[in-house]
N, CA, C and O atoms as a GROMACS GRO file, in nm:
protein
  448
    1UNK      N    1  -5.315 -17.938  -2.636
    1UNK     CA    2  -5.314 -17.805  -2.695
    1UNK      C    3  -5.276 -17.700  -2.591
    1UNK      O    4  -5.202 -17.603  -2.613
    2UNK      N    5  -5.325 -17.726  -2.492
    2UNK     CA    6  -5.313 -17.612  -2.378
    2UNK      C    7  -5.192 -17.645  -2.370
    2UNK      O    8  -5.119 -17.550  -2.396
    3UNK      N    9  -5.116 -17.777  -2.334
    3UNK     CA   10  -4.961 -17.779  -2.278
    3UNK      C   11  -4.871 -17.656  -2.386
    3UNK      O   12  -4.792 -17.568  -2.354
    4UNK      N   13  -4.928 -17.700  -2.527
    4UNK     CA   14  -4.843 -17.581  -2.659
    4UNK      C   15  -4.827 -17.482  -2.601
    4UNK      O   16  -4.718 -17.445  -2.558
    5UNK      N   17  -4.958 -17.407  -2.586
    5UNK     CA   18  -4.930 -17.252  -2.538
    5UNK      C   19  -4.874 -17.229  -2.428
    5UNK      O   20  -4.838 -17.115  -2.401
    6UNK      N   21  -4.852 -17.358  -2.320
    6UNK     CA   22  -4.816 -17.307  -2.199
    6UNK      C   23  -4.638 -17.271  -2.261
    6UNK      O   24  -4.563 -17.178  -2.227
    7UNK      N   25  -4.617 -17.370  -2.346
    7UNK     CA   26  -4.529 -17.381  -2.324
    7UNK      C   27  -4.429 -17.290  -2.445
    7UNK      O   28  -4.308 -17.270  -2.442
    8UNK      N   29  -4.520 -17.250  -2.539
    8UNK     CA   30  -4.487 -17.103  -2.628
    8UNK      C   31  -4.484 -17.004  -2.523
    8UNK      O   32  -4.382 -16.936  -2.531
    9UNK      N   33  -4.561 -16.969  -2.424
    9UNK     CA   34  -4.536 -16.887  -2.334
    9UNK      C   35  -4.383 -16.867  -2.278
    9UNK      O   36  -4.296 -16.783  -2.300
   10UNK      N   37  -4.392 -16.997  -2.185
   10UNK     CA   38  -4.290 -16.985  -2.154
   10UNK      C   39  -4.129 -16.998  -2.254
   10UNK      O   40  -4.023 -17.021  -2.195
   11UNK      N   41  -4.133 -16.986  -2.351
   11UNK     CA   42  -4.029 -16.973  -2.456
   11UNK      C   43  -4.036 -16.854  -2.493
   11UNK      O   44  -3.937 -16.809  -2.550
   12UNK      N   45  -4.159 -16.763  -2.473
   12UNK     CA   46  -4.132 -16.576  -2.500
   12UNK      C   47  -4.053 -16.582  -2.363
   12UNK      O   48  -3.931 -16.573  -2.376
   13UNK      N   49  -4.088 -16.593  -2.265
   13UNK     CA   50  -4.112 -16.515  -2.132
   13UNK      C   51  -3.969 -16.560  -2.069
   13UNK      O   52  -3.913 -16.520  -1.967
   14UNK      N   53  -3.943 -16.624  -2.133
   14UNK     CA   54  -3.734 -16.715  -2.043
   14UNK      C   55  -3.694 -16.598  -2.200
   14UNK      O   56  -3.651 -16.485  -2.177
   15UNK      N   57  -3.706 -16.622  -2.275
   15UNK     CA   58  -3.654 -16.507  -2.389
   15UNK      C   59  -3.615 -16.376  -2.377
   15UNK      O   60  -3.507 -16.330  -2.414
   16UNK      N   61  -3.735 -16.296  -2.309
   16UNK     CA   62  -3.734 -16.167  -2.261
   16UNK      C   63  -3.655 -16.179  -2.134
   16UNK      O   64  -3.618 -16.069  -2.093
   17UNK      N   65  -3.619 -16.276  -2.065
   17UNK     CA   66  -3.610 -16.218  -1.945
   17UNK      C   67  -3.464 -16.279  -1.985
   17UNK      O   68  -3.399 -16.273  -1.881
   18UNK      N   69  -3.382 -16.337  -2.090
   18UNK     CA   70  -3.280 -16.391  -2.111
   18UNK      C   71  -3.219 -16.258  -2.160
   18UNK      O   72  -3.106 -16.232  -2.120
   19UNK      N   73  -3.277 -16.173  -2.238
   19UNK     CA   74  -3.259 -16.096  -2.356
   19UNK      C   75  -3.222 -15.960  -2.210
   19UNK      O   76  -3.133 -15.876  -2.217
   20UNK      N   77  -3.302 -15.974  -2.114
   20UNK     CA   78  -3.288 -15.842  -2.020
   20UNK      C   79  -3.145 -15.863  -1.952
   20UNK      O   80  -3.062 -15.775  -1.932
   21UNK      N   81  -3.137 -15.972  -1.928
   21UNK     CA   82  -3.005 -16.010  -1.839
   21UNK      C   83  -2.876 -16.045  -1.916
   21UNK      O   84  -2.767 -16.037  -1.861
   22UNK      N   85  -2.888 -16.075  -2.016
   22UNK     CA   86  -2.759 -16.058  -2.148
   22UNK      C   87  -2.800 -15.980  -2.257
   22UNK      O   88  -2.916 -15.946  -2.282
   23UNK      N   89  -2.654 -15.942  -2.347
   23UNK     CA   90  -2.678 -15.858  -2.412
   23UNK      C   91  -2.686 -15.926  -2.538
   23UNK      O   92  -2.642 -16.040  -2.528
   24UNK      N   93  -2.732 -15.892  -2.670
   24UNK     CA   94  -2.753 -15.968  -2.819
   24UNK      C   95  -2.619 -15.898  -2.894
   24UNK      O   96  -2.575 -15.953  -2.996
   25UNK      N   97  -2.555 -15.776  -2.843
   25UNK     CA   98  -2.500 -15.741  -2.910
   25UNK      C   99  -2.343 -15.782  -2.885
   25UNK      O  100  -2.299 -15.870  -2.811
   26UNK      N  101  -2.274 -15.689  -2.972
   26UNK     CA  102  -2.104 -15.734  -3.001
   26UNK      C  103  -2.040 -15.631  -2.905
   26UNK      O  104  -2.068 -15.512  -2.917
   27UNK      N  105  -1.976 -15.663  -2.834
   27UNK     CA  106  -1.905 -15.621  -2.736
   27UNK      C  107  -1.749 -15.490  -2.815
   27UNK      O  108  -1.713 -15.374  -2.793
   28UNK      N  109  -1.718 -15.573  -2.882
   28UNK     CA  110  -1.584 -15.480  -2.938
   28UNK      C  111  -1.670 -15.368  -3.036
   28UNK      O  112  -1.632 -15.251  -3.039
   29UNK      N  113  -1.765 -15.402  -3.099
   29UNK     CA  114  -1.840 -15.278  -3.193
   29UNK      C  115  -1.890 -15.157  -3.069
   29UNK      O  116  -1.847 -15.041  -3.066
   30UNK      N  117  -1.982 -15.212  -2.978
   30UNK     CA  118  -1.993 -15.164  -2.842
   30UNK      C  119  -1.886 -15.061  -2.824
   30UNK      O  120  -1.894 -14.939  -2.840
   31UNK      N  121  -1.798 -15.124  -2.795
   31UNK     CA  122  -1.658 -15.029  -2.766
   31UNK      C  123  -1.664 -14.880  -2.864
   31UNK      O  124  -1.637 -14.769  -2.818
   32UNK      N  125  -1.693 -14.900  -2.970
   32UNK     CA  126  -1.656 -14.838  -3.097
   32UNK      C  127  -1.792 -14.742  -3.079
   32UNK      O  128  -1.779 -14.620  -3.092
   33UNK      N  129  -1.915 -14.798  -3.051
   33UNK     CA  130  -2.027 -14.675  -3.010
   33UNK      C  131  -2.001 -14.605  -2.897
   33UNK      O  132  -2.046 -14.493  -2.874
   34UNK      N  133  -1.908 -14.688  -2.804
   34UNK     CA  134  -1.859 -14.599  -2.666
   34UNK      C  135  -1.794 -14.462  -2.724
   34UNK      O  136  -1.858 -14.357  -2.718
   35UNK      N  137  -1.686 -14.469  -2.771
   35UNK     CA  138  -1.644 -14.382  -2.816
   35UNK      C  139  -1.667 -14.259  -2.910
   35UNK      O  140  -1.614 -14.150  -2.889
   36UNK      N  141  -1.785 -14.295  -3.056
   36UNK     CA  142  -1.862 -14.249  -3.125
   36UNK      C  143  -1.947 -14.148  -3.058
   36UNK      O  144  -1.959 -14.028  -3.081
   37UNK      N  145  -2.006 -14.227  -2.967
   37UNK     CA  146  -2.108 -14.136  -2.861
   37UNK      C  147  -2.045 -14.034  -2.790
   37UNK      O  148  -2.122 -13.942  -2.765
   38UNK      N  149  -1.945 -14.021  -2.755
   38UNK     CA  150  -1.871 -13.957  -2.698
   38UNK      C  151  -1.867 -13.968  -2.501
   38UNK      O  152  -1.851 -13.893  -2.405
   39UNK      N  153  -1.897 -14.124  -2.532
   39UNK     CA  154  -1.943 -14.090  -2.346
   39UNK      C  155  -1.834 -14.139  -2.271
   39UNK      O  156  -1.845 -14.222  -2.181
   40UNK      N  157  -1.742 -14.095  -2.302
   40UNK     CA  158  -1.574 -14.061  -2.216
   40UNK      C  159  -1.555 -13.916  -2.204
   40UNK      O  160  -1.464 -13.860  -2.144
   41UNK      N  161  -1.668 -13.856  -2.276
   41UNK     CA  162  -1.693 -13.707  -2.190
   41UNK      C  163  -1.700 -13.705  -2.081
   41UNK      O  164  -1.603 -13.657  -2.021
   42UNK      N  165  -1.796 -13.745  -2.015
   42UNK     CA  166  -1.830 -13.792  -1.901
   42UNK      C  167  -1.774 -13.874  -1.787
   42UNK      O  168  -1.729 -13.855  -1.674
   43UNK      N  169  -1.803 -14.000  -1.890
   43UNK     CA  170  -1.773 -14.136  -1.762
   43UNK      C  171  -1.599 -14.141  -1.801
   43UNK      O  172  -1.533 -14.077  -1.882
   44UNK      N  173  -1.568 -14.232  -1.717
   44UNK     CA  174  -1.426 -14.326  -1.691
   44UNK      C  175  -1.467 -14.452  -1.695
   44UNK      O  176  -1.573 -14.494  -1.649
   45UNK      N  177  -1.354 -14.536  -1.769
   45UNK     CA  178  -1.347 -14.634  -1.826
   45UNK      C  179  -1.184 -14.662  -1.778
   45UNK      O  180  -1.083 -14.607  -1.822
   46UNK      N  181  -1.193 -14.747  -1.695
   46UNK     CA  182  -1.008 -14.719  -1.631
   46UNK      C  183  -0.906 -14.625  -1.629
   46UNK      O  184  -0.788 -14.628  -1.663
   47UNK      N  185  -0.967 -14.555  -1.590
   47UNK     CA  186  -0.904 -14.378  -1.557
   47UNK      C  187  -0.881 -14.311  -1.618
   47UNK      O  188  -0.803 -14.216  -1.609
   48UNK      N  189  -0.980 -14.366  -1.739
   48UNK     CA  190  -0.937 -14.246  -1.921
   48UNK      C  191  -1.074 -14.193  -1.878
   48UNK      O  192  -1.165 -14.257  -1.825
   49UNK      N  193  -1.071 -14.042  -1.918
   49UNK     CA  194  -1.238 -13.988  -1.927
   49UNK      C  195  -1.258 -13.891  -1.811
   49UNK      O  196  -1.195 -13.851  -1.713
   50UNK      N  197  -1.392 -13.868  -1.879
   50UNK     CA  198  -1.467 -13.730  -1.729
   50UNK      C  199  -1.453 -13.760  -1.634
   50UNK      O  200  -1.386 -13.860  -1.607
   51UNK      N  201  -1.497 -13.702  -1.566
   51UNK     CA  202  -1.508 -13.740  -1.366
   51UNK      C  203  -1.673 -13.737  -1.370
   51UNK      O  204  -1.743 -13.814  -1.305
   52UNK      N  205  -1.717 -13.648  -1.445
   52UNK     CA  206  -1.875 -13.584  -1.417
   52UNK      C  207  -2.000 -13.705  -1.363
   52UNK      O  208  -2.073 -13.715  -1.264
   53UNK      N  209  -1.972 -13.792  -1.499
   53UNK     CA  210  -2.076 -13.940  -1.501
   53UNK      C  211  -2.002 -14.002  -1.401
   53UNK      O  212  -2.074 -14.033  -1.306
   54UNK      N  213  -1.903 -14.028  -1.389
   54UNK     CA  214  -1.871 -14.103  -1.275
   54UNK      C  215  -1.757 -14.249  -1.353
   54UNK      O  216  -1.756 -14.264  -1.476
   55UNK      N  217  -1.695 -14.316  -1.284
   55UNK     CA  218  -1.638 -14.415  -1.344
   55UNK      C  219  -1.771 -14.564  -1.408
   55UNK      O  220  -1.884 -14.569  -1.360
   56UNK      N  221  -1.727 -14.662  -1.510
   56UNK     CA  222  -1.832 -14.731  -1.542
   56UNK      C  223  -1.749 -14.874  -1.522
   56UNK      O  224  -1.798 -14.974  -1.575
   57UNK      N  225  -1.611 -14.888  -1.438
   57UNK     CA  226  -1.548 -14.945  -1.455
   57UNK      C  227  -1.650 -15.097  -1.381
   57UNK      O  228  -1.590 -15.204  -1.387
   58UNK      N  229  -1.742 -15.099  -1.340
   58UNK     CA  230  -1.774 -15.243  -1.234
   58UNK      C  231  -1.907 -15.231  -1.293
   58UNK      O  232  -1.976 -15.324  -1.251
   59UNK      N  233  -1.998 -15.126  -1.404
   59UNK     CA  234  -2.127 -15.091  -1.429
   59UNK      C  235  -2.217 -15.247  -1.478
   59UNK      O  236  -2.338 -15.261  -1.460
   60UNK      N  237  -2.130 -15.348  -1.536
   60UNK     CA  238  -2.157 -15.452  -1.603
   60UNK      C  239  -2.211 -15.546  -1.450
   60UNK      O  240  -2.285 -15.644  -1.458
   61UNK      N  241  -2.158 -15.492  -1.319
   61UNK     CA  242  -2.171 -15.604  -1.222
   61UNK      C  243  -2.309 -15.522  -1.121
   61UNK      O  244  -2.367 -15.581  -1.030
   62UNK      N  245  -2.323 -15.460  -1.140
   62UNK     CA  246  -2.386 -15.380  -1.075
   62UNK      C  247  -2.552 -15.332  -1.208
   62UNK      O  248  -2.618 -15.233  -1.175
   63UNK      N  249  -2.580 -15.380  -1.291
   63UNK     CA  250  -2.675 -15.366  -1.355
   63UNK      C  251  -2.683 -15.463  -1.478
   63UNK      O  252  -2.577 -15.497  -1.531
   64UNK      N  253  -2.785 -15.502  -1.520
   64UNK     CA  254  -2.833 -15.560  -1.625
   64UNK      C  255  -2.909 -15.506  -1.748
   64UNK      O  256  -2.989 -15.413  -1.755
   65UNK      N  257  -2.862 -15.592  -1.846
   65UNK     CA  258  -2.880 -15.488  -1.956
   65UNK      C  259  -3.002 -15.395  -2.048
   65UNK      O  260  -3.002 -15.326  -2.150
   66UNK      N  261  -3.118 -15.447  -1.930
   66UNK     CA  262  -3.257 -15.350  -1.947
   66UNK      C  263  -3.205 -15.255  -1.885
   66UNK      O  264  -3.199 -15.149  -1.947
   67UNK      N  265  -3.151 -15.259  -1.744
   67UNK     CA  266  -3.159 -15.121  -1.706
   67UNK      C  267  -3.081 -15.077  -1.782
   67UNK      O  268  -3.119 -14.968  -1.825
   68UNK      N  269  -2.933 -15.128  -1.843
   68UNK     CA  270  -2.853 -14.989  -1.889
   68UNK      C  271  -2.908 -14.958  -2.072
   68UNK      O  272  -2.858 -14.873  -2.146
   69UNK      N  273  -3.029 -15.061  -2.112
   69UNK     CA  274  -3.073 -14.999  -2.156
   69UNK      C  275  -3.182 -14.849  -2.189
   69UNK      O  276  -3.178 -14.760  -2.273
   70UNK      N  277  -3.287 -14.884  -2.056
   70UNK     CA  278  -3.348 -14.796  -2.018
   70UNK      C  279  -3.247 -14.658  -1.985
   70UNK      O  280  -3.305 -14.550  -1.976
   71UNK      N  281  -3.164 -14.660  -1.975
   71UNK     CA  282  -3.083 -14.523  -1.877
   71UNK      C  283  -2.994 -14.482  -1.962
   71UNK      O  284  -2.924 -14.383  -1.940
   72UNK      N  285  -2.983 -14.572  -2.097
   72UNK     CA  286  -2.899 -14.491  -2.186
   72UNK      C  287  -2.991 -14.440  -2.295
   72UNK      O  288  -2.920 -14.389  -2.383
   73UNK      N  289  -3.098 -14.435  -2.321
   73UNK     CA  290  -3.240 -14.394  -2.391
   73UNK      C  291  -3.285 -14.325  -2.326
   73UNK      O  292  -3.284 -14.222  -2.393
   74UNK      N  293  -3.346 -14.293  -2.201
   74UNK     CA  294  -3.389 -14.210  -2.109
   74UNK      C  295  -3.348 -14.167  -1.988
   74UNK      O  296  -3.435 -14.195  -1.906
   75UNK      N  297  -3.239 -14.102  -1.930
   75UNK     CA  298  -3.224 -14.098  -1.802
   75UNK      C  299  -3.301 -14.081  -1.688
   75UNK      O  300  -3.301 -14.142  -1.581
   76UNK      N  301  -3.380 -13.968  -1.739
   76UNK     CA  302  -3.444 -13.905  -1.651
   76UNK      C  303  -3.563 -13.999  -1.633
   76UNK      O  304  -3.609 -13.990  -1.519
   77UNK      N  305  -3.620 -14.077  -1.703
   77UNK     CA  306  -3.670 -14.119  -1.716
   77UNK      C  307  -3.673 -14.258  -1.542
   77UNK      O  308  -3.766 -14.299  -1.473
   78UNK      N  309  -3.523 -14.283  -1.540
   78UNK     CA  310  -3.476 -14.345  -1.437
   78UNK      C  311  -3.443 -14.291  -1.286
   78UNK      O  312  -3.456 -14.353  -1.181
   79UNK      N  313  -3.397 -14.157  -1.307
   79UNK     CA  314  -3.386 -14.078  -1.204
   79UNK      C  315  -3.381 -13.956  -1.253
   79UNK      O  316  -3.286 -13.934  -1.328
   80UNK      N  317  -3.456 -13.868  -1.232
   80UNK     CA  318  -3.513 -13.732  -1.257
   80UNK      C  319  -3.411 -13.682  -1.195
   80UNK      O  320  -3.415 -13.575  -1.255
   81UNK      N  321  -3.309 -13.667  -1.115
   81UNK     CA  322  -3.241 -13.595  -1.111
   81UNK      C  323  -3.070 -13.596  -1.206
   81UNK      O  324  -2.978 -13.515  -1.198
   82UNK      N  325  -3.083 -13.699  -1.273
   82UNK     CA  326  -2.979 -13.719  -1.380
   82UNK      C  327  -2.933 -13.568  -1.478
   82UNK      O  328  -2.992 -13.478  -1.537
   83UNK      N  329  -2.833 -13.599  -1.455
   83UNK     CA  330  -2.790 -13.542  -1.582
   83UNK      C  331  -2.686 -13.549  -1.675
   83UNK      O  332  -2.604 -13.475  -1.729
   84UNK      N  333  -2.729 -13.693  -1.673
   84UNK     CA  334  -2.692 -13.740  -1.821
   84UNK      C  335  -2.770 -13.759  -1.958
   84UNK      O  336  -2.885 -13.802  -1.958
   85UNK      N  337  -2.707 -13.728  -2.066
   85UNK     CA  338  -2.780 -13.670  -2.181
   85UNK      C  339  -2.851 -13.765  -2.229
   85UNK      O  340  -2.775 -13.861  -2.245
   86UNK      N  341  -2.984 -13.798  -2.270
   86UNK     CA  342  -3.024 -13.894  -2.344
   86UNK      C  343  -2.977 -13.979  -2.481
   86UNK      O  344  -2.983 -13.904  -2.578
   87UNK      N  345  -2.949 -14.063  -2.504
   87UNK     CA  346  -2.956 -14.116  -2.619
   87UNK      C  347  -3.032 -14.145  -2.701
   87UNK      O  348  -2.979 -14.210  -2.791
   88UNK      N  349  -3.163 -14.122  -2.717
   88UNK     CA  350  -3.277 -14.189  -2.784
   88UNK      C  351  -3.256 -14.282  -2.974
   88UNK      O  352  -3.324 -14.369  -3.027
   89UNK      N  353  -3.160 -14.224  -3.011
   89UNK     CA  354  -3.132 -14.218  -3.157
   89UNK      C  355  -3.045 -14.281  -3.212
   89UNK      O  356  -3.007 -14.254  -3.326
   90UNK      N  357  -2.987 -14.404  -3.121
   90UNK     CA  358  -2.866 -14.501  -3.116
   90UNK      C  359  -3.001 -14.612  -3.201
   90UNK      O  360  -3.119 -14.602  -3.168
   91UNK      N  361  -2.972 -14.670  -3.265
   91UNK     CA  362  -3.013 -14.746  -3.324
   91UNK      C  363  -2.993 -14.918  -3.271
   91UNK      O  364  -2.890 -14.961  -3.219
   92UNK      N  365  -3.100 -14.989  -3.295
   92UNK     CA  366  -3.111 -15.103  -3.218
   92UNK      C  367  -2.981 -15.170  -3.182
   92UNK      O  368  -2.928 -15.204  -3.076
   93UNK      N  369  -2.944 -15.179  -3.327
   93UNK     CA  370  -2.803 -15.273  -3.293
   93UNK      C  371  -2.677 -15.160  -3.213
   93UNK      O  372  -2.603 -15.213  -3.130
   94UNK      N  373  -2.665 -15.053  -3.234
   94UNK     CA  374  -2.597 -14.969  -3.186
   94UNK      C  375  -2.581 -14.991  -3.016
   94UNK      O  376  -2.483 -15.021  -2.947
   95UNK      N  377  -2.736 -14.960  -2.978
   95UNK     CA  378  -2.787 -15.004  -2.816
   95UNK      C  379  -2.704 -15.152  -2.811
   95UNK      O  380  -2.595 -15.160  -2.756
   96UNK      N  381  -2.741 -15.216  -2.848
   96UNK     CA  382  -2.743 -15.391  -2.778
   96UNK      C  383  -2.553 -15.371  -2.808
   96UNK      O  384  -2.497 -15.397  -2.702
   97UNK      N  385  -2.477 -15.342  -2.890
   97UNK     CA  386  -2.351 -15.326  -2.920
   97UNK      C  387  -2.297 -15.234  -2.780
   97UNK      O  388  -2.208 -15.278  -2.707
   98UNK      N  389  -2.339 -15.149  -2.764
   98UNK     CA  390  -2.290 -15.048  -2.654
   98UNK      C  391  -2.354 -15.095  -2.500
   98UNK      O  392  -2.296 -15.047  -2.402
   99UNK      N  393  -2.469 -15.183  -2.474
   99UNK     CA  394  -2.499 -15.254  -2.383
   99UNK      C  395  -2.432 -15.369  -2.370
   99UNK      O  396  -2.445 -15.418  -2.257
  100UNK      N  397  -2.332 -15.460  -2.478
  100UNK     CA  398  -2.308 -15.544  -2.440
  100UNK      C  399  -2.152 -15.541  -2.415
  100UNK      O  400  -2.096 -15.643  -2.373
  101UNK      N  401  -2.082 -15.427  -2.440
  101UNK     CA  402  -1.996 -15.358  -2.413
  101UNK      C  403  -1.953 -15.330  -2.249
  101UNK      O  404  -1.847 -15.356  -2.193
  102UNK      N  405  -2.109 -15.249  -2.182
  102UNK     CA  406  -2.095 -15.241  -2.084
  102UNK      C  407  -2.067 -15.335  -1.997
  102UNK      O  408  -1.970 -15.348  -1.923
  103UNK      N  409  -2.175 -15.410  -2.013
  103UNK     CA  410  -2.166 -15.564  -1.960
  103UNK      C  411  -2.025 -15.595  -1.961
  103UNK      O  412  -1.978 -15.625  -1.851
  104UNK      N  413  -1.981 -15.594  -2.018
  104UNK     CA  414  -1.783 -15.655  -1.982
  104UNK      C  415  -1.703 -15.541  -1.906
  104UNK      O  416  -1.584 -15.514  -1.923
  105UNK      N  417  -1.789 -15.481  -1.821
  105UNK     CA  418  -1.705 -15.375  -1.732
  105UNK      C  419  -1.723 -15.451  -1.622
  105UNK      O  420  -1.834 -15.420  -1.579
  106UNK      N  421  -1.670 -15.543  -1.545
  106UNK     CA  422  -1.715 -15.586  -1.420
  106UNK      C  423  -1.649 -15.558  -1.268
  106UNK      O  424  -1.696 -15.566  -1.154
  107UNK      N  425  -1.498 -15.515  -1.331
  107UNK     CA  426  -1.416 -15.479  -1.183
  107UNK      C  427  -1.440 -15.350  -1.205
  107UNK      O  428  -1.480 -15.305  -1.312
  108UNK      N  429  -1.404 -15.251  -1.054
  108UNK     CA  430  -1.371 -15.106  -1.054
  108UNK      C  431  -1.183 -15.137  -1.093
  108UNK      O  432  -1.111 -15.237  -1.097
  109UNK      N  433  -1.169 -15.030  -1.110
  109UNK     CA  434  -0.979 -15.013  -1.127
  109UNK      C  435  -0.915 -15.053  -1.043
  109UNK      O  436  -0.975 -15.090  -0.943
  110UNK      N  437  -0.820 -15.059  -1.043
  110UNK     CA  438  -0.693 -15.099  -0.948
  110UNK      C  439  -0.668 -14.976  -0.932
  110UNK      O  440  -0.695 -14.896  -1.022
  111UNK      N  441  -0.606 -14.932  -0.798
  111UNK     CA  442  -0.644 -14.890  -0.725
  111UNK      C  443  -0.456 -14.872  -0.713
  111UNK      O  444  -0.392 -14.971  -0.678
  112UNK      N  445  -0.372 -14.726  -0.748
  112UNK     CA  446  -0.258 -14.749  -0.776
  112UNK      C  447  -0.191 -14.679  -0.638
  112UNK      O  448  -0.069 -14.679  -0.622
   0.00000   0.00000   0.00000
């Protein structure tokens, strides 16, 4: 009995920590909340977009998808001196769609 729970445990706990490091969502819909959201105000996405946020072109190699969940729901929340706008109101699948989006940003640009 004890082995069960050890081992229901460990089937949440590789879950969550599977679920933090990949994304559940659709990558091309992703794309489509990128844009919706409007966060090419801001960021760059291969040299289309703001300067302000900064480019997101390598963001997929450089973070996992708790954090860019946490930081696209709360910034400040991540670094108080952000100022980038919160999202709170993206809806589950919206998030995991636009997180798993990011995730396929892995190079910076070429470099012309």
């Amino acid at each position: 009995m004890r082995h069960r729970g050890r081992m229901a445990l460990a089937m949440v706990l590789t879950t969550g920590v599977w679920r933090t490091l990949s994304a559940a969502g659709d990558a091309t819909s992703g794309a489509a909340v990128y844009k919706a959201s409007r966060c090419s105000m801001c960021h760059q996405v291969a040299g289309a977009g703001g300067k302000m946020g900064g480019p997101l072109d390598a963001v997929g190699s450089k973070h996992d998808a708790e954090f860019l969940r946490k930081i696209i729901k709360d910034p400040k929340a991540m670094d108080s001196k952000s100022r980038m706008k919160a999202y709170p109101s993206l809806s589950e699948k919206e998030m995991d769609d636009l997180v798993a989006y990011l995730l396929t940003l892995k190079s910076p640009p070429d470099k012309k």
